[in-house]
N, C-alpha and C positions, 0 to 999 in steps of 0.2 A: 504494500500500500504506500502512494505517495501520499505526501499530506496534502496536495490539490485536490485527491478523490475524496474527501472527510468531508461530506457536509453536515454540519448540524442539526442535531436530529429531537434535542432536548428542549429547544424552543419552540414556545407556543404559535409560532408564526412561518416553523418547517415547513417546506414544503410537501405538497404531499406526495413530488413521485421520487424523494431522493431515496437512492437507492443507498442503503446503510446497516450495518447491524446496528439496532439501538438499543443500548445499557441502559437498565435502571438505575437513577441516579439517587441511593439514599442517601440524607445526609447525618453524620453525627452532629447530637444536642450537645454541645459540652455545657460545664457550669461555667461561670461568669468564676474571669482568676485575673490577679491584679497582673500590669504589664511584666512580660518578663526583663528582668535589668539588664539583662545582655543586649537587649531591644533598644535601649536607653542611649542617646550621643554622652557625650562625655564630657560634658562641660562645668558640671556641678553645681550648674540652676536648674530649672525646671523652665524647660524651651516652651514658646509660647506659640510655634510654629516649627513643623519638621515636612524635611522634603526627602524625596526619593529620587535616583538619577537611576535610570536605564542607558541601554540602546539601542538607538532608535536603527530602524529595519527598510530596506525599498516596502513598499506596501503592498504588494502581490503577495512575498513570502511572509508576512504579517498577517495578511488574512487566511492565508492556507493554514498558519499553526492556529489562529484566532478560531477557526472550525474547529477544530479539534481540541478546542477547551469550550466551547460551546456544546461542542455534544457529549463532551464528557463530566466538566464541571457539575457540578450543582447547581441550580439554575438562581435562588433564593440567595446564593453566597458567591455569583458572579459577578463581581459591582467591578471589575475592572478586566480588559483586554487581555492577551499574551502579550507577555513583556519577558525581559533580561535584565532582572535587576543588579544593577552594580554599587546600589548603594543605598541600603533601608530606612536611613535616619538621620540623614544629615542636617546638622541644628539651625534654626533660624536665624541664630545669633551670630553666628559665622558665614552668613549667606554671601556678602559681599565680598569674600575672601573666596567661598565657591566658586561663584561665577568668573571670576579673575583667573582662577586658576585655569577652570573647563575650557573660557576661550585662549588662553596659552596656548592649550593642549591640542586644541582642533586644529588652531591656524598651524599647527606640524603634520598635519597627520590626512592621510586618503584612504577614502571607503577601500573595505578588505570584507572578503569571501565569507559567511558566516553556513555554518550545518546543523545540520540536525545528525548527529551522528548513533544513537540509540537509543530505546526509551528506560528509565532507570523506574525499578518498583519501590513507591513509597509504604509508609503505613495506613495510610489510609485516602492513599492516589497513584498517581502517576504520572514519571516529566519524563521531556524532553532531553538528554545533554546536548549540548550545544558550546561546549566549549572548544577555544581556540585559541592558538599560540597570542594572537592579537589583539583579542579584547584581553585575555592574562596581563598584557606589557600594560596597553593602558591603564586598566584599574590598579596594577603596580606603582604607578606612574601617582595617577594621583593618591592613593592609601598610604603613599611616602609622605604625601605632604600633608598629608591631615590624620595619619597615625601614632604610634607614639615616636617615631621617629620625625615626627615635625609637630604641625600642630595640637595633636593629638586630643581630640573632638572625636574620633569614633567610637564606634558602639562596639562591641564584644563581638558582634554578630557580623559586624561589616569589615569587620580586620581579617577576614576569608572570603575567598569567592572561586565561585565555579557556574561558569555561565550555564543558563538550562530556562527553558521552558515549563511550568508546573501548568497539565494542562487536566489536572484532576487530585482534587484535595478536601479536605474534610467531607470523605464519603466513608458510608458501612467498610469496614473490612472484608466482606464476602463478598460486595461490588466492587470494591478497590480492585481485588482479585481477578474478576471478571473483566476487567477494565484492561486492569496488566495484562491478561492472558492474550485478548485479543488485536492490543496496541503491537504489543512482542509479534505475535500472530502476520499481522499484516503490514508492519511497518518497513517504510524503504527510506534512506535518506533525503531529503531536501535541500535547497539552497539558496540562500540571499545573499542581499550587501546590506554591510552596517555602513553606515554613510553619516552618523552622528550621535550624540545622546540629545536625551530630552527631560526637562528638570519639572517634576511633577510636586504640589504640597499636597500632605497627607492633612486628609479630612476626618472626621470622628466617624465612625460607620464604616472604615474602611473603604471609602471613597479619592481617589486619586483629583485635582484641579491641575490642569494644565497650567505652567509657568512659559516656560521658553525651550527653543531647540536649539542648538548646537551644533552646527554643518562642520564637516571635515570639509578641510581644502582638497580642488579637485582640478587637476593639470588637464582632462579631457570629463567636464561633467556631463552626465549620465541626462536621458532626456528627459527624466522623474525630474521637476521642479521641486526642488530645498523646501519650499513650503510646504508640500504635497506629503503629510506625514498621518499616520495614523492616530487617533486623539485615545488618549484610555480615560476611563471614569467618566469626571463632569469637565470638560474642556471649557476655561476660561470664558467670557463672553469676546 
């Protein structure tokens, strides 16, 4: 299976002659637990705004994995896109040092190759890996400058990375299962261009707000126009 063939099958708005195995999508209840502190930037206030940095994708191979977390997610606990996130909690308080940095970093750098190279079994889903030699360098790149070897503002959680796609999570264990079997079953690699990041703030509900995007310099640019990005969550007005 490529992930062009995945079409969505979990939303109420499917079509009705896509042709799909469709999973039951149960979801676990869990109880209400306070944040985990790993989760936390590391500044030793209490941030009154946190953002997320992904990377951003051509939008053909965005929506092809974008299916495939639509028909597998949860539909009630979908409140944001496929993404590759590179950065869970980056503090408000240091936003204008962020963005300083991000554009340093892009004005170096040219969209490069990104995969889908196999799907890994969670506990209670199932991702994509998608890791690569050069999204690693860059979030190297910058987790220098804002870990504890520089600024050191990150979270516990964001001092590791491993790029991937989650495109099924907080379901039953015995549809997790079914999920894994099937994705394993029919999966075949894919492939895009990362061509930028895009700086999202995190909303209470688990809600993404669009900020800004972040183009990589491009010595022969691609006929996707830079603006032309896929938006996750509630996108900015």
């Amino acid at each position: 299976m490529s992930t062009a063939a995945c079409t969505p099958v979990c939303r109420p708005n499917a079509r009705a002659g896509d042709q799909t195995t469709e999973v039951s999508v149960a979801q676990r209840h869990p109880s209400p637990r306070p944040k985990n502190a790993d989760h936390i930037a590391n500044t030793g206030i209490e941030e009154d705004s946190t953002y997320v940095l992904t990377l951003r994708t051509n939008r053909d191979f965005h929506e092809r994995i974008n299916d495939l977390r639509k028909q597998y997610f949860p539909p009630h606990l979908n409140k944001i896109g496929a993404h590759i996130t590179l950065f869970h909690a980056l503090p408000g308080s240091q936003l204008t040092t962020i963005i300083s940095d991000i554009i340093s970093l892009v004005h170096t750098e040219s969209s490069f190759t990104i995969s889908t190279i196999e799907p890994i079994k969670m506990s209670y889903g199932v991702a994509l890996n998608a890791n690569s030699q050069d999204a690693r360098r860059l979030w190297n790149i910058l987790a220098q400058k804002w870990g504890p070897t520089g600024a050191d503002f990150l979270s516990k959680q964001d001092q590791h990375f491993k790029a991937h796609y989650t495109i099924q999570n907080k379901a039953e264990k015995d549809v997790a299962q079914k999920s894994w079997e099937e994705v394993k079953e029919k999966f075949r690699s894919d492939q895009g261009r990362a061509i930028g990041f895009t700086l999202y703030k995190y909303l209470k509900g688990g809600h993404w707000r669009y900020q800004r995007t972040f183009d990589f310099k491009e010595e022969n640019p691609p006929s996707l126009s830079s603006n032309d990005f896929p938006p996750l969550g509630n996108p900015a007005p």
